[in-house]
Backbone as CSV, one residue per row, in Angstrom:
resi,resn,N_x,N_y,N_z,CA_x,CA_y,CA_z,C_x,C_y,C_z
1,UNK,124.409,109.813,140.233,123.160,109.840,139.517,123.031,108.532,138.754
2,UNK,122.174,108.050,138.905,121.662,106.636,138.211,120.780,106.699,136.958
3,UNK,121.504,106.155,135.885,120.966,106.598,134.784,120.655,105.067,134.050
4,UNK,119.221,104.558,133.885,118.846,103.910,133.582,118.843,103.543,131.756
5,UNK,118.987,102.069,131.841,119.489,101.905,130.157,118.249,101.809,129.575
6,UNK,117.943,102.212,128.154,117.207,102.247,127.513,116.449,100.719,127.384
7,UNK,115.252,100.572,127.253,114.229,99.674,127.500,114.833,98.703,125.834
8,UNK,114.836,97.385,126.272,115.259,96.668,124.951,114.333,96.882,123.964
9,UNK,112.524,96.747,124.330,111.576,96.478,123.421,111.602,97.934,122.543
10,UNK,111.969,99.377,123.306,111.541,100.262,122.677,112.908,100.575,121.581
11,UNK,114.046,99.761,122.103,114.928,99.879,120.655,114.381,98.745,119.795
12,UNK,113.882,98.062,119.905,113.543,96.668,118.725,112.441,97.635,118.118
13,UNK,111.439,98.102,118.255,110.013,98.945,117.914,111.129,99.786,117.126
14,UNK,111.921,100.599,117.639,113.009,102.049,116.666,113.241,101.350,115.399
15,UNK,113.823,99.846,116.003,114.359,99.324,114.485,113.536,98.782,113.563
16,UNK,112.763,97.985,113.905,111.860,97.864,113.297,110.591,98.622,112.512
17,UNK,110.853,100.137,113.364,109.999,101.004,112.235,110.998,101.351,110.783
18,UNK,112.544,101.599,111.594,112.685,101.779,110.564,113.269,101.201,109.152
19,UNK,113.241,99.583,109.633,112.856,99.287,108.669,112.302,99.280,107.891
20,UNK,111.372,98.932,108.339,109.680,99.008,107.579,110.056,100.099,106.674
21,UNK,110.129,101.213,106.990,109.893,102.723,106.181,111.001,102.456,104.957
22,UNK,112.397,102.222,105.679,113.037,101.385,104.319,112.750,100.519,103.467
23,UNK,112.117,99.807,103.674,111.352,98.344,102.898,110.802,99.105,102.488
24,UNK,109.566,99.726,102.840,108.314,99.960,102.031,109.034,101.270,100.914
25,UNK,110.105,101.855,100.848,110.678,102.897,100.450,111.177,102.172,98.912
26,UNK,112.046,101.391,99.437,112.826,100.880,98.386,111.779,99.405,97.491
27,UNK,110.878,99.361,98.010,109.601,98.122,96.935,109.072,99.148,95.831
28,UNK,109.594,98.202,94.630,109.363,98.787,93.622,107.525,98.824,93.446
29,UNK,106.553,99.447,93.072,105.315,99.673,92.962,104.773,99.248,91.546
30,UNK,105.579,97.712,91.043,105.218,97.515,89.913,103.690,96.726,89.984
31,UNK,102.807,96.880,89.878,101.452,96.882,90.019,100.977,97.389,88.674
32,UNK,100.488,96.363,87.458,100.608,96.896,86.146,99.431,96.409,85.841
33,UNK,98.418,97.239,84.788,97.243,96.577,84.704,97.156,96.488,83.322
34,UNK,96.507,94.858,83.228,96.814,94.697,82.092,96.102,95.089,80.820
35,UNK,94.926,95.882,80.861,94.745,96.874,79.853,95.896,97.913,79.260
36,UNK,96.362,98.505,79.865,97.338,99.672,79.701,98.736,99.579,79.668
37,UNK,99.265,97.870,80.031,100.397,97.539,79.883,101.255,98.434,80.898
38,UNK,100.983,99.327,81.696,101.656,100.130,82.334,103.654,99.377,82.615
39,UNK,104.181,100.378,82.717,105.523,99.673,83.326,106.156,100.477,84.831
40,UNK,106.308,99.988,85.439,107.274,100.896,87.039,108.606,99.733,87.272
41,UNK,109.581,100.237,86.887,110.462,99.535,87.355,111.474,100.386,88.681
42,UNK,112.446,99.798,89.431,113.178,100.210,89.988,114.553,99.361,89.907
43,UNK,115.381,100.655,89.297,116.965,100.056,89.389,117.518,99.286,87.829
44,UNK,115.975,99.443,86.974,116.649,98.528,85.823,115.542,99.174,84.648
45,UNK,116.713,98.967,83.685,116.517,100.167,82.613,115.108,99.229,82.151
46,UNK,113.980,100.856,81.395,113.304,100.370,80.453,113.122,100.706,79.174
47,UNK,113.067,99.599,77.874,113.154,100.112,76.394,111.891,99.499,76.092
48,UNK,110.977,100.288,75.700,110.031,100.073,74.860,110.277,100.401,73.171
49,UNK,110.176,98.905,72.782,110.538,98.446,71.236,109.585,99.309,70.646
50,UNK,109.871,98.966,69.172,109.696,100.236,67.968,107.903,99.874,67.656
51,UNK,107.604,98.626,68.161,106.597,98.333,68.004,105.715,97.909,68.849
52,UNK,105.839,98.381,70.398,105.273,98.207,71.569,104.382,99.482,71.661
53,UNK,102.812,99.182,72.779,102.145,100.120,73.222,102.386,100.225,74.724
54,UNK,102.401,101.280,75.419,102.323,101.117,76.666,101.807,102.217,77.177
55,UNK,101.201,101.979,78.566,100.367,102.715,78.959,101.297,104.037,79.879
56,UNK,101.207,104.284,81.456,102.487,104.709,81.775,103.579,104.238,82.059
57,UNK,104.860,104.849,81.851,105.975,104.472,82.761,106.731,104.957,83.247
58,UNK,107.290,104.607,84.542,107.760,104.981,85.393,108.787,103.972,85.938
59,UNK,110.405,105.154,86.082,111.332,104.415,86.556,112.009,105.206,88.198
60,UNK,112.404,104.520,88.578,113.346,104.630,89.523,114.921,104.345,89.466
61,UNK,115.856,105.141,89.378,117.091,105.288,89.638,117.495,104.574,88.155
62,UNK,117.358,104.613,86.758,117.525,103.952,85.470,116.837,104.726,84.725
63,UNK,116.792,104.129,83.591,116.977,105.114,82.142,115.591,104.646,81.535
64,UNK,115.112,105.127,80.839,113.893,105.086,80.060,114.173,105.492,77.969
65,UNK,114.117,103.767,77.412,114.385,104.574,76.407,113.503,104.037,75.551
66,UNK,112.704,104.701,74.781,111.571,104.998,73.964,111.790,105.085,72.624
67,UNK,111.317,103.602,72.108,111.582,103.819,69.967,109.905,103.223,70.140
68,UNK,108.670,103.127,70.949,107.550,103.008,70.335,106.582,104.150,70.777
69,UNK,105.337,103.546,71.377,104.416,104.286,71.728,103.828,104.333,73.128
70,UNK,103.885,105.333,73.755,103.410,105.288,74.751,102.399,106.191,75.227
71,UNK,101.301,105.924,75.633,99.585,105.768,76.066,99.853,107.699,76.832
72,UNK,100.357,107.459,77.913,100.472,108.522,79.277,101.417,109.388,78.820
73,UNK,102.074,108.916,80.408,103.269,110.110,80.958,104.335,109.219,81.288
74,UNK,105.586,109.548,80.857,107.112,108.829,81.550,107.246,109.853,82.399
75,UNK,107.787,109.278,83.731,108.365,109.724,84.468,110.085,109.163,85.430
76,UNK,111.149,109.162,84.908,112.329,109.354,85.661,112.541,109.725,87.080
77,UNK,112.974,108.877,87.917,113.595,109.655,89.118,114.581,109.449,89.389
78,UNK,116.011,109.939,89.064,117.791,109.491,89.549,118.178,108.855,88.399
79,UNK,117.469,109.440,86.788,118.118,108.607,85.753,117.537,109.539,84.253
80,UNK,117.210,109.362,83.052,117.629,109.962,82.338,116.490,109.345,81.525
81,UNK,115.746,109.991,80.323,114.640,109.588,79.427,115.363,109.681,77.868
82,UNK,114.971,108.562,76.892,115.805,109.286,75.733,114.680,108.445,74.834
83,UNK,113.735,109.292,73.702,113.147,109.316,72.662,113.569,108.937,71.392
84,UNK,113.956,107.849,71.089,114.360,107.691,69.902,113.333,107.882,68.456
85,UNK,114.493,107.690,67.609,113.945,108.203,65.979,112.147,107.479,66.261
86,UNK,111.267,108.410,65.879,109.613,108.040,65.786,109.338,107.578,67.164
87,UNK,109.874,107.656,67.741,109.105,107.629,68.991,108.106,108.574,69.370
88,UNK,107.122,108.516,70.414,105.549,108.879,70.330,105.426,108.871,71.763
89,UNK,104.573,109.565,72.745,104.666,110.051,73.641,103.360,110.632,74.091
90,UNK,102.275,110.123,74.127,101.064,111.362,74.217,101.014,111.801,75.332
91,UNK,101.326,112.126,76.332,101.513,112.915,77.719,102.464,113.617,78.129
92,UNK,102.849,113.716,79.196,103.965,114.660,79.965,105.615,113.762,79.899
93,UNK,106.677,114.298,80.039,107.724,113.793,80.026,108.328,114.406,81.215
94,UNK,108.219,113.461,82.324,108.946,114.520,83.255,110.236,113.490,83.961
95,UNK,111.710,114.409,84.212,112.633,113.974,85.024,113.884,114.509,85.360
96,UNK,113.755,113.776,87.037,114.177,114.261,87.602,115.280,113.323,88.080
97,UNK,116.893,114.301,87.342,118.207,113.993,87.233,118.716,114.232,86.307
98,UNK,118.892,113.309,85.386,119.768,113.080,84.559,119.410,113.942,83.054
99,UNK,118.657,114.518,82.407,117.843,114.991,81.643,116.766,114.475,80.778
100,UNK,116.597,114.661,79.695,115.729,114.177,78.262,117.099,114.586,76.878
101,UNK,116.580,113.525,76.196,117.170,113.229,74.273,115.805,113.202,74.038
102,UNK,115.669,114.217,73.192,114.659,114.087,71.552,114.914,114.012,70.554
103,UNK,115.448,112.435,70.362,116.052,112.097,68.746,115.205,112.678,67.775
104,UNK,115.275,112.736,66.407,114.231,113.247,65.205,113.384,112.598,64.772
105,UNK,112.424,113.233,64.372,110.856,113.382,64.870,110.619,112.271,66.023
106,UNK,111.217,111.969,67.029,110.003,112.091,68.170,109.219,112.749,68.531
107,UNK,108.261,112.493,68.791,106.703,113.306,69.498,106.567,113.069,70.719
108,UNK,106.219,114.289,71.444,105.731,114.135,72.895,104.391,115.547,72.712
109,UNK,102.949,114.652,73.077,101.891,115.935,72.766,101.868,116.442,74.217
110,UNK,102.454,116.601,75.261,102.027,117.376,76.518,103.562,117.900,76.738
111,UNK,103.727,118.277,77.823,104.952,119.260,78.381,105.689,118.014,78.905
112,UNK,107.504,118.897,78.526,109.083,117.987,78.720,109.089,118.637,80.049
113,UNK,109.619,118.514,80.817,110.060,118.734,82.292,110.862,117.920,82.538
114,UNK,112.086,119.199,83.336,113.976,118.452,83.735,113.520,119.380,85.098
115,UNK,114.418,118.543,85.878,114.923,119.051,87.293,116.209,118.380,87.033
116,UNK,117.163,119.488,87.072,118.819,118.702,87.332,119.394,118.154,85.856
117,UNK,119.037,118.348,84.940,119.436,118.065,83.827,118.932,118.314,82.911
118,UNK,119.630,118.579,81.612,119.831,119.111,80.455,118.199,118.862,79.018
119,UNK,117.865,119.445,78.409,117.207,118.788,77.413,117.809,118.865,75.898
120,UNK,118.538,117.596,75.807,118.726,117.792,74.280,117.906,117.458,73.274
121,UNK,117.644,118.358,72.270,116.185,118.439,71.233,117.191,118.322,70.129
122,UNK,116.481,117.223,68.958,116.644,117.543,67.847,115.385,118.373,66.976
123,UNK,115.862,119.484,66.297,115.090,120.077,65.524,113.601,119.494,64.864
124,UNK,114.437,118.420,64.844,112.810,117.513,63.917,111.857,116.843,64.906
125,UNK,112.119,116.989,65.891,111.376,116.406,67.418,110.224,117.934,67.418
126,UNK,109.077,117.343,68.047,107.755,117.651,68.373,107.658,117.643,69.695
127,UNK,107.315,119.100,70.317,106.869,119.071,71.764,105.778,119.594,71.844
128,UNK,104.093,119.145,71.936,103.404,119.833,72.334,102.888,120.784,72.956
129,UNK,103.191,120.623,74.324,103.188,121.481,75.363,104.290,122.661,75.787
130,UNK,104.958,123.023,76.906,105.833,123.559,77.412,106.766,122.654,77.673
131,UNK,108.527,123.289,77.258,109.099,122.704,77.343,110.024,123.600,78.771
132,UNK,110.254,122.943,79.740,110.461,123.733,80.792,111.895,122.972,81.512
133,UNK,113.173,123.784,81.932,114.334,122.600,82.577,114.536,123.644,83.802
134,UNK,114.854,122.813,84.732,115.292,123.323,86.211,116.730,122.667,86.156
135,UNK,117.317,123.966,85.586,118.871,123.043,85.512,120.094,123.681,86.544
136,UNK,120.742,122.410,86.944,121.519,122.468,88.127,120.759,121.910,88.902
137,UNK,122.267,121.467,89.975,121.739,120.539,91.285,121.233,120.696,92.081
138,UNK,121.124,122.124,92.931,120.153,122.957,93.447,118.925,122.323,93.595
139,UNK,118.364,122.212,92.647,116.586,121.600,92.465,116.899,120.113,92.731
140,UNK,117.857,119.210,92.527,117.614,118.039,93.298,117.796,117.698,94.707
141,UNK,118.548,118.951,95.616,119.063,118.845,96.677,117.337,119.439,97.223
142,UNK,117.091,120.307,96.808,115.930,120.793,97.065,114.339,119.691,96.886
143,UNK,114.391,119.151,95.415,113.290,117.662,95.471,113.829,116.646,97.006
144,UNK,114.806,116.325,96.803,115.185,114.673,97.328,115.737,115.092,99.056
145,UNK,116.496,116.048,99.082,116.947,116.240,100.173,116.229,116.700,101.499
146,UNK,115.290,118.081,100.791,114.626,118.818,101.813,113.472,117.357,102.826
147,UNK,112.940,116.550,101.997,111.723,115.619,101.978,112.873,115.019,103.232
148,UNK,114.115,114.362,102.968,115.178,112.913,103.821,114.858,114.229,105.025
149,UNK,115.554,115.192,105.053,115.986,116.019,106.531,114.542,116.074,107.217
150,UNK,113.783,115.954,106.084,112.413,116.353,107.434,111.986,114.779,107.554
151,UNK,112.460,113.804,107.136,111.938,112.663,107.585,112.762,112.285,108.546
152,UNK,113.866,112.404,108.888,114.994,112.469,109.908,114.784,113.068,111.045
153,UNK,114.081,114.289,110.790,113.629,115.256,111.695,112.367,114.568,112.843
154,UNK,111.139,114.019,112.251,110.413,113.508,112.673,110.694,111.949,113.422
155,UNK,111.737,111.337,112.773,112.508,110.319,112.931,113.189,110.577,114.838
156,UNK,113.760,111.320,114.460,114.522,111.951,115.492,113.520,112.534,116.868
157,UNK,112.239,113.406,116.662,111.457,113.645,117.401,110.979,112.141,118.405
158,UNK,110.726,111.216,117.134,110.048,110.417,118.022,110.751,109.624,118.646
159,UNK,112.420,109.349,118.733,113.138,108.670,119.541,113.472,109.774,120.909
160,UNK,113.558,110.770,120.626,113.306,111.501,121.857,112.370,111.366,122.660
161,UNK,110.876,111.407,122.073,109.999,111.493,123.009,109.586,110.024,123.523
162,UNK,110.153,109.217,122.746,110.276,107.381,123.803,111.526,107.860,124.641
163,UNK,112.383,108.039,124.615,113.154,108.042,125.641,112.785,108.791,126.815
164,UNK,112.271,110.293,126.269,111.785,111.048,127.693,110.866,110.260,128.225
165,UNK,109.668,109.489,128.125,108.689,109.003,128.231,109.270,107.583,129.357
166,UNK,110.170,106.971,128.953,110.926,105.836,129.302,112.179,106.055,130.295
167,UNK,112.130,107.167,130.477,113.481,107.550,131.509,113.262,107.355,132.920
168,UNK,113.520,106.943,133.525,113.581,106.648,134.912,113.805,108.199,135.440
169,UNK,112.691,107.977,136.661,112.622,109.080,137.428,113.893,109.014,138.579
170,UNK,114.529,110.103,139.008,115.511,110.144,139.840,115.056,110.583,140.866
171,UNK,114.633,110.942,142.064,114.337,111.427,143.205,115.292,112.420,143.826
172,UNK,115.150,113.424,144.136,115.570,114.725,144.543,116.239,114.722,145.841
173,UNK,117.851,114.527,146.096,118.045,114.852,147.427,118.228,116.591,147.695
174,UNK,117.793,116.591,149.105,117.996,117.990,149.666,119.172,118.515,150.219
């Protein structure tokens, strides 16, 4: 049986998508406008000073730590939020990993949200909203994981169906 090798161009196209999907995965989305001061970092911590405004922020895989004021919503993904003394917060606090610190009197006027980690409150800290934790690893295997297997999944579909598509026909002896 003669089994024909896979077409060069349609492995360069495999790799090259998936690059791409990596690249475009791992580019940080710092795109900040300068009314709102917004911040998005990836991979590197952010501290907003005791006397800074900012609009939202958002980290990737690093820490978020807060002694001023901030406009929105922080959001954490693979790292940890911590509110220091008078820190201010007018939106949502949400993250997912590592937990939240609410040093005394920090303020946050909308809802704390943990997936995967802890919320430590000091008494003199202010939470507007609902304070809600999804604690244990469970919920991150469930955020981060379920999303990779089905992108793998589809990943996987479509190198199958180039190959079936690309397979050399064999002809039938009798």
């Amino acid at each position: 049986m003669h089994r024909s090798a896979p077409l060069p161009h349609v492995t360069v196209v495999c790799a090259l998508f998936i690059a791409g999907a990596v690249v475009f995965a791992l580019t940080p989305f710092a795109v900040a406008q300068a009314d709102t001061h917004d911040r998005t970092h990836f991979g590197n911590d952010i501290n907003i000073g005791p006397n800074e405004n900012v609009g939202d922020v958002t980290c990737f895989f690093c820490t978020v730590r807060v002694r001023g004021h901030v406009a929105s919503d922080v959001t954490v993904f693979g790292g940890s939020i911590i509110l220091e003394d008078e820190a201010e917060v007018n939106g949502d606090v949400t993250d997912f990993g590592s937990g939240v610190r609410l040093d005394k009197n920090s303020k946050v006027a909308g809802d704390v949200t943990t997936f995967g980690g802890p919320v430590r409150r000091d008494p003199a800290s202010s939470v507007g909203g609902d304070l809600t934790t999804f604690h244990g690893s469970g919920w991150l295997v469930l955020i981060f994981g379920l999303p990779l297997v089905i992108f793998g999944a589809i990943i996987a579909l479509i190198v199958w169906a180039i190959r079936r598509l690309t397979r050399a026909s064999v002809p039938v002896t009798a």
